[in-house]
One Martini backbone bead per residue (centre of mass of N, CA, C, O) as a GRO file, in nm:
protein
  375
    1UNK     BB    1   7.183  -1.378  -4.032
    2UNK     BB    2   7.196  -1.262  -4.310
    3UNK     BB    3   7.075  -1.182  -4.603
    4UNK     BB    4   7.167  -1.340  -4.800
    5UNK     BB    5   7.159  -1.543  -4.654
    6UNK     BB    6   6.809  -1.590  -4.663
    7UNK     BB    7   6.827  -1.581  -5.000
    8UNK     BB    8   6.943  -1.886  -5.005
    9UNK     BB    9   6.648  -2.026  -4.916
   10UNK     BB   10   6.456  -1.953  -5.095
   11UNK     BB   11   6.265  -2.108  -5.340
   12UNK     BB   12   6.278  -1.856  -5.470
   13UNK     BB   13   6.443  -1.691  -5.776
   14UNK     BB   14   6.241  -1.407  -5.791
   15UNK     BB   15   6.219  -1.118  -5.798
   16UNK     BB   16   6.145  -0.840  -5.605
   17UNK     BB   17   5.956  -0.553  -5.726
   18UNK     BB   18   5.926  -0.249  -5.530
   19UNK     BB   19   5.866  -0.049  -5.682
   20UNK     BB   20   5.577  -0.162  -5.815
   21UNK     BB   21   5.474  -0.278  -5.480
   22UNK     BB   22   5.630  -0.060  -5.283
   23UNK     BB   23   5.727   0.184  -5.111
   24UNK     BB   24   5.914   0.325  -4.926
   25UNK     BB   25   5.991   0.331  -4.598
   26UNK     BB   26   5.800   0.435  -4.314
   27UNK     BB   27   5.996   0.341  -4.093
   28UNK     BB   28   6.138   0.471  -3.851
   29UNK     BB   29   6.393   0.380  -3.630
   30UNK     BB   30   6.394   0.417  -3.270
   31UNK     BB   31   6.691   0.341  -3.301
   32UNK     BB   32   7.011   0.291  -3.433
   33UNK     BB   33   7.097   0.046  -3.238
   34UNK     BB   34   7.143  -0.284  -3.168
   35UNK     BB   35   7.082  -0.456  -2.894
   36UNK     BB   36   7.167  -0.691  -2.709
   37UNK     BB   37   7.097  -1.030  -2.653
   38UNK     BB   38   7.054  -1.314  -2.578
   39UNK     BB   39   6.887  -1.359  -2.841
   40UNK     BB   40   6.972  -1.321  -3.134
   41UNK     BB   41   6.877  -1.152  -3.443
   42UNK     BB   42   6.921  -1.413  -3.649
   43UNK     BB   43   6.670  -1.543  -3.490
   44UNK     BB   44   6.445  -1.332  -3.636
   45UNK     BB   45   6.514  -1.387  -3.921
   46UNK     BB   46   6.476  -1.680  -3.929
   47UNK     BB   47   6.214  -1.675  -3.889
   48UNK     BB   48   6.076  -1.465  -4.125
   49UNK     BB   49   6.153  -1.693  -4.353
   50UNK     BB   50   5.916  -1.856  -4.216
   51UNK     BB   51   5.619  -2.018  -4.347
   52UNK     BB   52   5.369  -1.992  -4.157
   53UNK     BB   53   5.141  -2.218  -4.134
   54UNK     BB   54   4.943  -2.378  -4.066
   55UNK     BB   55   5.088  -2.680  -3.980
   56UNK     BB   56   5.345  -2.624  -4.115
   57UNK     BB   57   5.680  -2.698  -4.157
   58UNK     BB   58   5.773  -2.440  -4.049
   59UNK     BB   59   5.574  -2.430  -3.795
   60UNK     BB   60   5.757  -2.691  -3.706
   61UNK     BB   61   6.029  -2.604  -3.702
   62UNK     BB   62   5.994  -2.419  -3.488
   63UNK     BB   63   5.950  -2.529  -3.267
   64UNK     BB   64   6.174  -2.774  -3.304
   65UNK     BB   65   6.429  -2.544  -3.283
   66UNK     BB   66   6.293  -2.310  -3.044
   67UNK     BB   67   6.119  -2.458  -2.829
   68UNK     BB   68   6.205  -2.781  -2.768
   69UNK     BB   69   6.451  -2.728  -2.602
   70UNK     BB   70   6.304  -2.640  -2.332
   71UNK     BB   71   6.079  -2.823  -2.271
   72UNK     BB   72   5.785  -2.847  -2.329
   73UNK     BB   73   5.430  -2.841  -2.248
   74UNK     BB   74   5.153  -3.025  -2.439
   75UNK     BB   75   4.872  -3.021  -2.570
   76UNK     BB   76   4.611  -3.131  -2.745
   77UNK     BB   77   4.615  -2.913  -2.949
   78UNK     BB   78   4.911  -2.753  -2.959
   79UNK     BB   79   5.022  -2.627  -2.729
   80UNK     BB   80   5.294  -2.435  -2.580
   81UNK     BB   81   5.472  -2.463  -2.216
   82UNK     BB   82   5.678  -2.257  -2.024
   83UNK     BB   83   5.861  -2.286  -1.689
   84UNK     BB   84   5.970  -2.038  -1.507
   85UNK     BB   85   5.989  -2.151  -1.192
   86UNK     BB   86   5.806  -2.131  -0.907
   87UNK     BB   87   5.452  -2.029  -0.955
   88UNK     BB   88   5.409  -1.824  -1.143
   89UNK     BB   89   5.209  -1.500  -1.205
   90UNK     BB   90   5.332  -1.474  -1.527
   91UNK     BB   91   5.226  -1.433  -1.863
   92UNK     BB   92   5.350  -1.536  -2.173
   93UNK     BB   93   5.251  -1.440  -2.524
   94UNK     BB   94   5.205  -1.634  -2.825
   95UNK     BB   95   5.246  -1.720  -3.204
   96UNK     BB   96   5.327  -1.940  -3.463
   97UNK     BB   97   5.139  -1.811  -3.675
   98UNK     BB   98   5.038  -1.699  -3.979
   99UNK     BB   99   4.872  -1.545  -4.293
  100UNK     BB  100   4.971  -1.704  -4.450
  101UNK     BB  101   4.905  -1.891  -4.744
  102UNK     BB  102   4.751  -2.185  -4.889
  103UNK     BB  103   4.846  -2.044  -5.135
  104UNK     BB  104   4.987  -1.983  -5.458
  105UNK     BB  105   5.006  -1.607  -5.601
  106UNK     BB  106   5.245  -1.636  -5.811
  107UNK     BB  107   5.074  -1.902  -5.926
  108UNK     BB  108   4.908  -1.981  -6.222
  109UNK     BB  109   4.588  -2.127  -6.356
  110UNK     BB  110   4.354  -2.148  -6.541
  111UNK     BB  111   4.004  -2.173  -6.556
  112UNK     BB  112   3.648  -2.156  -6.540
  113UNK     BB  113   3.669  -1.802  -6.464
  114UNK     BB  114   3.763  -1.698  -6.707
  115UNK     BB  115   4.001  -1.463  -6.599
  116UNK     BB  116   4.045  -1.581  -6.355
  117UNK     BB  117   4.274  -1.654  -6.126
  118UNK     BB  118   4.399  -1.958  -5.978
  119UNK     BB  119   4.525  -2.067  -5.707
  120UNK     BB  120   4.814  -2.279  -5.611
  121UNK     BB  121   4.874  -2.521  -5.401
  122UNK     BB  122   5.067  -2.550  -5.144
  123UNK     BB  123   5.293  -2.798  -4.961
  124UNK     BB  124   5.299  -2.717  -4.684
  125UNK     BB  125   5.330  -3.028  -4.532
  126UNK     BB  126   5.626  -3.079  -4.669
  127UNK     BB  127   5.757  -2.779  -4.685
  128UNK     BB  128   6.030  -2.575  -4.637
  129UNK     BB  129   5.915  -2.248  -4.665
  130UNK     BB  130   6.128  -1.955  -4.777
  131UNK     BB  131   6.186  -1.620  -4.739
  132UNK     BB  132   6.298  -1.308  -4.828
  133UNK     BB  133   6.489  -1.080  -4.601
  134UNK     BB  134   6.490  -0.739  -4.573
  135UNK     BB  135   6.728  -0.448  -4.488
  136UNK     BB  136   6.675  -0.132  -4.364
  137UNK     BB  137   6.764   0.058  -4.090
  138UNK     BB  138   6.665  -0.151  -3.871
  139UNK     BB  139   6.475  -0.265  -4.105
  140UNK     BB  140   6.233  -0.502  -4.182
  141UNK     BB  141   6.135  -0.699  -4.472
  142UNK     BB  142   5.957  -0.829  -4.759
  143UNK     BB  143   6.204  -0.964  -5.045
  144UNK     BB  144   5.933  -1.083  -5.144
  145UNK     BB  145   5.662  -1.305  -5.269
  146UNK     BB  146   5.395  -1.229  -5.064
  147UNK     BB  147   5.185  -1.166  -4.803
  148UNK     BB  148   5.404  -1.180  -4.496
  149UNK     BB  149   5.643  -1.154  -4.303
  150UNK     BB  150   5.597  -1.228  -4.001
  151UNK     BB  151   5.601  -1.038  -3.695
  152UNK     BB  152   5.313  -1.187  -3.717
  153UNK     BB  153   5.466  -1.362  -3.439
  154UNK     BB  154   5.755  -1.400  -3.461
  155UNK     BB  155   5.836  -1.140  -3.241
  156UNK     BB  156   5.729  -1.250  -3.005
  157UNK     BB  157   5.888  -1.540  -2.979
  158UNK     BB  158   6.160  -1.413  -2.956
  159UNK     BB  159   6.100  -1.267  -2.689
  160UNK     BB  160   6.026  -1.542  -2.549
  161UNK     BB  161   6.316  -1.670  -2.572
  162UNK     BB  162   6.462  -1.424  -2.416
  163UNK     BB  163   6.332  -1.450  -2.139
  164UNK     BB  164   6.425  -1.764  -2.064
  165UNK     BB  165   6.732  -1.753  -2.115
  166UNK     BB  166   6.737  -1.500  -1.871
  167UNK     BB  167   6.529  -1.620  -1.642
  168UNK     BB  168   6.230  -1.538  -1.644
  169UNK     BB  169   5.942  -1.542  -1.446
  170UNK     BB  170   5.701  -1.758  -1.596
  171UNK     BB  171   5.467  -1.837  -1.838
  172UNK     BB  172   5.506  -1.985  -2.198
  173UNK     BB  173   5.255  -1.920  -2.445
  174UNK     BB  174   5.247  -2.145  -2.752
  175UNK     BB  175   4.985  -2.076  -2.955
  176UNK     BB  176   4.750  -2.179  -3.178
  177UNK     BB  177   4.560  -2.029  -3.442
  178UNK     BB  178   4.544  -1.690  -3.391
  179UNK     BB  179   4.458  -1.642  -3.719
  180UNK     BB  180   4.144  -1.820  -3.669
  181UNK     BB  181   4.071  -1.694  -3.367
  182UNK     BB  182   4.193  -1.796  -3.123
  183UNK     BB  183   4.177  -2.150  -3.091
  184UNK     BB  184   4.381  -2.230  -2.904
  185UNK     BB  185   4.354  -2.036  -2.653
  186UNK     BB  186   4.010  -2.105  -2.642
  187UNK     BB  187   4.083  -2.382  -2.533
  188UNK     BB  188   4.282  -2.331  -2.276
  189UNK     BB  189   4.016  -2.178  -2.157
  190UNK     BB  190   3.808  -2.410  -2.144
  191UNK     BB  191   4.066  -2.694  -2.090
  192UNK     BB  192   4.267  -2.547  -1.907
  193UNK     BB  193   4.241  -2.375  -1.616
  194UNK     BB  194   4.458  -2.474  -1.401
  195UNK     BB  195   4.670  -2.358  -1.491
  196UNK     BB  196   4.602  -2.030  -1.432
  197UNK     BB  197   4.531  -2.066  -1.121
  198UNK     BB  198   4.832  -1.816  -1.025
  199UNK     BB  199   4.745  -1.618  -1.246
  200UNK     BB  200   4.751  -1.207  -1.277
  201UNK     BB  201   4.901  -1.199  -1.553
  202UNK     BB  202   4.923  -1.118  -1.939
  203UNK     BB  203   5.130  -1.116  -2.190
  204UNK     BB  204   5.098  -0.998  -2.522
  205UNK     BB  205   5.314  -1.030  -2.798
  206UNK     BB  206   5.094  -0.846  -3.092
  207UNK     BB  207   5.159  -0.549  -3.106
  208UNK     BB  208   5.180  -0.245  -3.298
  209UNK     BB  209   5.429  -0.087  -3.269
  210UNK     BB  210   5.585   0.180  -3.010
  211UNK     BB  211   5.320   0.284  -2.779
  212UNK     BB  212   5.159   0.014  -2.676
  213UNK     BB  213   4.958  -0.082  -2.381
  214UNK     BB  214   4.642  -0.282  -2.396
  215UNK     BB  215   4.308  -0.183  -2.220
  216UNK     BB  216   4.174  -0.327  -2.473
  217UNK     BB  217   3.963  -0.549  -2.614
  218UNK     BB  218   3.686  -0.522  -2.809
  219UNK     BB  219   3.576  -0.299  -2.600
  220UNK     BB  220   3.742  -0.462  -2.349
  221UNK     BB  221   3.809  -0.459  -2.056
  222UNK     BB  222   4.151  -0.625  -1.958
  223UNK     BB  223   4.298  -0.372  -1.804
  224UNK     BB  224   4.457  -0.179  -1.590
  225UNK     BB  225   4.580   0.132  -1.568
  226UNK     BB  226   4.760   0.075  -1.324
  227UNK     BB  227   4.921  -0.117  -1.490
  228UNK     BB  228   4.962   0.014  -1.757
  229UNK     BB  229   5.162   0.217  -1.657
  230UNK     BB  230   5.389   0.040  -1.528
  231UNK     BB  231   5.463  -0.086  -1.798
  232UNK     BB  232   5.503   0.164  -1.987
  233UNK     BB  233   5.752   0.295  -1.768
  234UNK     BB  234   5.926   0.010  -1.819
  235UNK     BB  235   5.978   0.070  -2.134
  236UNK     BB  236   5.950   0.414  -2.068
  237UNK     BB  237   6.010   0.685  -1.905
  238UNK     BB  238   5.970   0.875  -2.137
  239UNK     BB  239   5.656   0.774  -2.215
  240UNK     BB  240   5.587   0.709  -2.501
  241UNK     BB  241   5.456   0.432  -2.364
  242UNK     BB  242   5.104   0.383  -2.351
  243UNK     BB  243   4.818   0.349  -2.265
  244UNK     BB  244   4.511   0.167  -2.462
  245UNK     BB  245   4.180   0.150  -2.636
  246UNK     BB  246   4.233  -0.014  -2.919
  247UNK     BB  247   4.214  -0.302  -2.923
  248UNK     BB  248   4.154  -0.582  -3.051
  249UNK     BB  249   4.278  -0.904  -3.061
  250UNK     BB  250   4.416  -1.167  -2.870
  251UNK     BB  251   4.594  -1.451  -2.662
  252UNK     BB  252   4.470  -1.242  -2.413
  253UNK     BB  253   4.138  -1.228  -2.424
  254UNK     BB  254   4.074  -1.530  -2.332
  255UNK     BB  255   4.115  -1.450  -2.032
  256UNK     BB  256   3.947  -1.223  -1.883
  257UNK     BB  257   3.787  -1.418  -1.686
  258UNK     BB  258   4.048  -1.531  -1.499
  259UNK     BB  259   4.250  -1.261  -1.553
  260UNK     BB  260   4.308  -0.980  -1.449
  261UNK     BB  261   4.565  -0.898  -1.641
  262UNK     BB  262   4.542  -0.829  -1.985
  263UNK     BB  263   4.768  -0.765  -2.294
  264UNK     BB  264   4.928  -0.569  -2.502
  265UNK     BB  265   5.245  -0.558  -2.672
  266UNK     BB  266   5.471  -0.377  -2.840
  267UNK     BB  267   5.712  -0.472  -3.095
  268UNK     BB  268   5.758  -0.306  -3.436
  269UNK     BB  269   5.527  -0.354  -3.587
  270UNK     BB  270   5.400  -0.306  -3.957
  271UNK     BB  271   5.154  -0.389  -4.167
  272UNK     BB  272   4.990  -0.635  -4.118
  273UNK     BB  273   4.868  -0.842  -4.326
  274UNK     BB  274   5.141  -0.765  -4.547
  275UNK     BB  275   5.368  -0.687  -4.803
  276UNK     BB  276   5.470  -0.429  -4.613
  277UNK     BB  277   5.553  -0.548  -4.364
  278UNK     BB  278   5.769  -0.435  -4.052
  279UNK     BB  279   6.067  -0.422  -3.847
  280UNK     BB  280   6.182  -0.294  -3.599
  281UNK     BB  281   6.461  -0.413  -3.463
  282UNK     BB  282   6.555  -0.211  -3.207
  283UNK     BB  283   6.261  -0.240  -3.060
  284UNK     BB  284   6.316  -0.488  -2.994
  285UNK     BB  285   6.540  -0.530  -2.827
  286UNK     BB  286   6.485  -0.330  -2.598
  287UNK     BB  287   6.222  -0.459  -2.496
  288UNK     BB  288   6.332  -0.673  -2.398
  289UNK     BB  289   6.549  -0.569  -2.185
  290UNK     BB  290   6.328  -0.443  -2.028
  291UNK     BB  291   6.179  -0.681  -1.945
  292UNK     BB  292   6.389  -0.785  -1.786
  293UNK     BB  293   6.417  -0.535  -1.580
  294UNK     BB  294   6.128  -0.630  -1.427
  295UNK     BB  295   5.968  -0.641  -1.159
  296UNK     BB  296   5.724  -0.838  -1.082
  297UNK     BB  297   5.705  -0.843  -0.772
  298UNK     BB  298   5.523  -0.521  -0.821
  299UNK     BB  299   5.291  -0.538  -0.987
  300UNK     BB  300   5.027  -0.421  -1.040
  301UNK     BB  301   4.671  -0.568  -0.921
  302UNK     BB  302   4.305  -0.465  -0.994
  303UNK     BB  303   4.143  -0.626  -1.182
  304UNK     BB  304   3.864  -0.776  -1.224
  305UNK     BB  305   3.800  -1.081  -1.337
  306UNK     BB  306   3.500  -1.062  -1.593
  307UNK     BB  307   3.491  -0.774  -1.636
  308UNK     BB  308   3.433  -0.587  -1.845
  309UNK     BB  309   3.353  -0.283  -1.912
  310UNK     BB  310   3.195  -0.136  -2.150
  311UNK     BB  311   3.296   0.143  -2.257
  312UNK     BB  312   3.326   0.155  -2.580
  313UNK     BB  313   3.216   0.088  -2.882
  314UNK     BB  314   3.365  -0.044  -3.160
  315UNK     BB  315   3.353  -0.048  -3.511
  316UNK     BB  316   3.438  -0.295  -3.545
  317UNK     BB  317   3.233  -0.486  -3.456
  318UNK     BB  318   2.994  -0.352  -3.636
  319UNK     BB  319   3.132  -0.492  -3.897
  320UNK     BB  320   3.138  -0.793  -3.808
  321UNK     BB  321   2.838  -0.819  -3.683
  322UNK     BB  322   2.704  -0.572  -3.930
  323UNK     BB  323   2.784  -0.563  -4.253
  324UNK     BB  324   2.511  -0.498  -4.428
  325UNK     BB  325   2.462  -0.279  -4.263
  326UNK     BB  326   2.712  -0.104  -4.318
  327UNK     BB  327   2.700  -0.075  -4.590
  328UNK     BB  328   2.451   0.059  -4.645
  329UNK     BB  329   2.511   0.316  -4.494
  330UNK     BB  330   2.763   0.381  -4.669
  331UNK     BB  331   2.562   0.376  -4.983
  332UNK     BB  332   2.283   0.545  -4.870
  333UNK     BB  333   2.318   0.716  -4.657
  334UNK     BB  334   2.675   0.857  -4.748
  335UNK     BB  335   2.725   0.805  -5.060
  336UNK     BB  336   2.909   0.520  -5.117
  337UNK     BB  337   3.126   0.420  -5.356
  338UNK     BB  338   3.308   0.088  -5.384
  339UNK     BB  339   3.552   0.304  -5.507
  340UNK     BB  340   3.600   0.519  -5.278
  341UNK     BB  341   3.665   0.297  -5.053
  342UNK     BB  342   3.890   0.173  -5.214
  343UNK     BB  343   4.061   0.393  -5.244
  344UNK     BB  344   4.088   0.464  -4.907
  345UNK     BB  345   4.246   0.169  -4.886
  346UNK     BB  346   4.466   0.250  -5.113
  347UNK     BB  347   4.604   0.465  -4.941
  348UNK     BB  348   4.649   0.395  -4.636
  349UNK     BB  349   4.812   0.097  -4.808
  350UNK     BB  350   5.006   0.213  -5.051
  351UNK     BB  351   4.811   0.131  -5.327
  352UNK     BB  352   4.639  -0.012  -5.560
  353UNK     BB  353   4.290  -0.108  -5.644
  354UNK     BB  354   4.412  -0.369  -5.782
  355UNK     BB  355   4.527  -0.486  -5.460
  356UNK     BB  356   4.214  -0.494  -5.333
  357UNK     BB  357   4.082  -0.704  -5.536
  358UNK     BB  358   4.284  -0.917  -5.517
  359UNK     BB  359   4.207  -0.964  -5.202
  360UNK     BB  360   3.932  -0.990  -5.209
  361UNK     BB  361   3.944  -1.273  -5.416
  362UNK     BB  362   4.139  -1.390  -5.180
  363UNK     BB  363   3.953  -1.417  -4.881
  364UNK     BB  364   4.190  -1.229  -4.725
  365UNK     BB  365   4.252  -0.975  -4.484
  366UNK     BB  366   4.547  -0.801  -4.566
  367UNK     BB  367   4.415  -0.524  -4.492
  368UNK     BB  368   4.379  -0.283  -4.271
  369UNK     BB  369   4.192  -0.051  -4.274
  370UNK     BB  370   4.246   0.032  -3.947
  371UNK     BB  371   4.524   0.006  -3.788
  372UNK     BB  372   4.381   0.106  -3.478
  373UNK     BB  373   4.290  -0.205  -3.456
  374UNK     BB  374   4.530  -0.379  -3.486
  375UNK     BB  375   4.624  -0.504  -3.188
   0.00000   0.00000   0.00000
């Protein structure tokens, strides 16, 4: 799919001024061309122009269109199952949903809260809504006004959609609702661990950027080092992607206490859960190749499952669990200002103040405060 055939799906007909609103690309990609893939480049493209709201026609089309032809089996949830071979030792997980908003901010009408604007929902039940598009050196972005990309999760799908056509064997977890908190996986970690009984690793395509195999998931080991390592080692030999102990959590963070090594693996987007957010065509292709040449019945597994081994507290966990206590400390103690926290966070994330607090009365936080912490 072209970038034109891509912007003649779009609703809307308003041109994105990208001047405005985003400054240009900040991400160089990883290599000059795109590598051939089992399943075509056009096919990730086409997934990032669906607006996957939870539940929504788009993501009921992705469903439809991408992943039941394999013939996947849905449990009562609604998370879907591919297994390639028989008895496979290892899953890879993605998610279908993403954080676009059941909102839409770019249509107003006046309420009754003064001069504040109210957004008019968008009628996602119906609809099958996409977005345009836009490509620039092998970097994907997104040339329309919305939430976000979407290439969190959207290429994580296409990646496992590229392992199955390959027939890599493994147990293909396509989990619902991991942007609601991991409610599909933490179903299917409560509710079907049988599923689960041959499994010893498992790797989740949902972190950002080009470097990181993550050993750590909201400060608790969820995988051995040596395991990441040697994953690390098969998607570059020559370093650059190393294991980490950054990792914020996705949806195999809930099976931590059942499955030896659990992972989340660098896919190549950047400024996820943003208008700014952008995929690096050239290492999802690269990515996809390595996995596939990856020997599993090789991978070693070290890690006691459940054994959690909180190395060290991250700061996102004590924001999350005692924000007014953070807030104090950041207002009384280090004479941190409201307008100050804003300014640095609206540099961080290449934007300005009142973009900070629109999306802050927007009741969703679209930009990481610190991307180091994000998946």
């Amino acid at each position: 799919m072209t970038k034109s055939m891509i912007q003649a799906t779009t609703k809307s007909n308003t041109k994105f001024n990208r001047t405005t609103y985003k400054t240009p690309m900040h991400n160089d990609p990883a290599f000059d061309d795109i590598e051939e893939t089992p399943v075509k480049i056009d096919a990730l493209l086409d997934i990032l122009s669906l607006v996957r709201v939870s539940n929504s026609a788009a993501e009921e089309y992705l469903i439809d269109h991408y992943i039941v032809p394999h013939n996947p089996e849905q449990d009562t949830y609604g998370n879907l199952f591919v297994t390639v071979g028989e008895n496979p030792s290892v899953a890879f997980t993605a998610h279908t949903d993403t954080v676009h908003s059941a909102y839409d901010f770019n249509r107003y009408y006046v309420g009754k809260k003064g001069n504040k604007k109210v957004p008019t929902p968008r009628d996602v039940a119906n609809n099958l809504e996409r977005q345009a598009i836009g490509i620039r050196n092998n970097v994907a972005y997104l040339d329309s006004e919305n939430d976000c990309l979407g290439a969190d999760d959207g290429t994580g799908v296409w990646i496992m959609l590229n392992l199955i056509k390959a027939k890599v064997p493994g147990l293909y977890c396509f989990y619902r609702d991991e942007e609601s908190g991991r409610v599909g996986s933490e179903w299917s970690a409560q509710h079907d661990k049988e599923r689960y009984a041959g499994i010893d690793m498992m790797l989740s395509f949902d972190r950002k950027g080009t470097t990181d195999v993550i050993t750590h998931q909201m400060g608790a080991r969820c995988c051995s080092e040596l395991f990441a390592e040697h994953i690390s080692k098969a998607i570059d030999p020559d370093g650059h992607v190393a294991p980490d102990d950054g990792g914020s959590f996705t949806d195999s963070f809930s099976f931590i206490d059942m499955i030896p090594e659990c992972t989340n693996i660098c896919v190549g987007y950047y400024r996820q859960h943003t208008a700014f957010e952008e995929q690096d065509l050239t290492w999802a292709a690269y990515l996809v190749n390595r996995l596939i040449a990856i020997d599993w019945n090789i991978v070693p597994v070290a890690r006691e499952p459940g054994k959690l081994n909180n190395e060290h507290l991250a700061i996102v966990d004590l924001v999350t669990e005692f924000p007014d206590d953070v807030a104090e400390i950041l207002e009384t103690h280090l004479g941190l200002t409201t307008l100050e926290l804003a300014t640095m966070i609206a540099e961080l994330n290449f934007c300005t103040t009142d973009d900070v607090e629109r999306l802050v009365e927007k009741g969703n936080q679209m930009f990481p405060i610190y991307e180091d912490w994000a998946k």
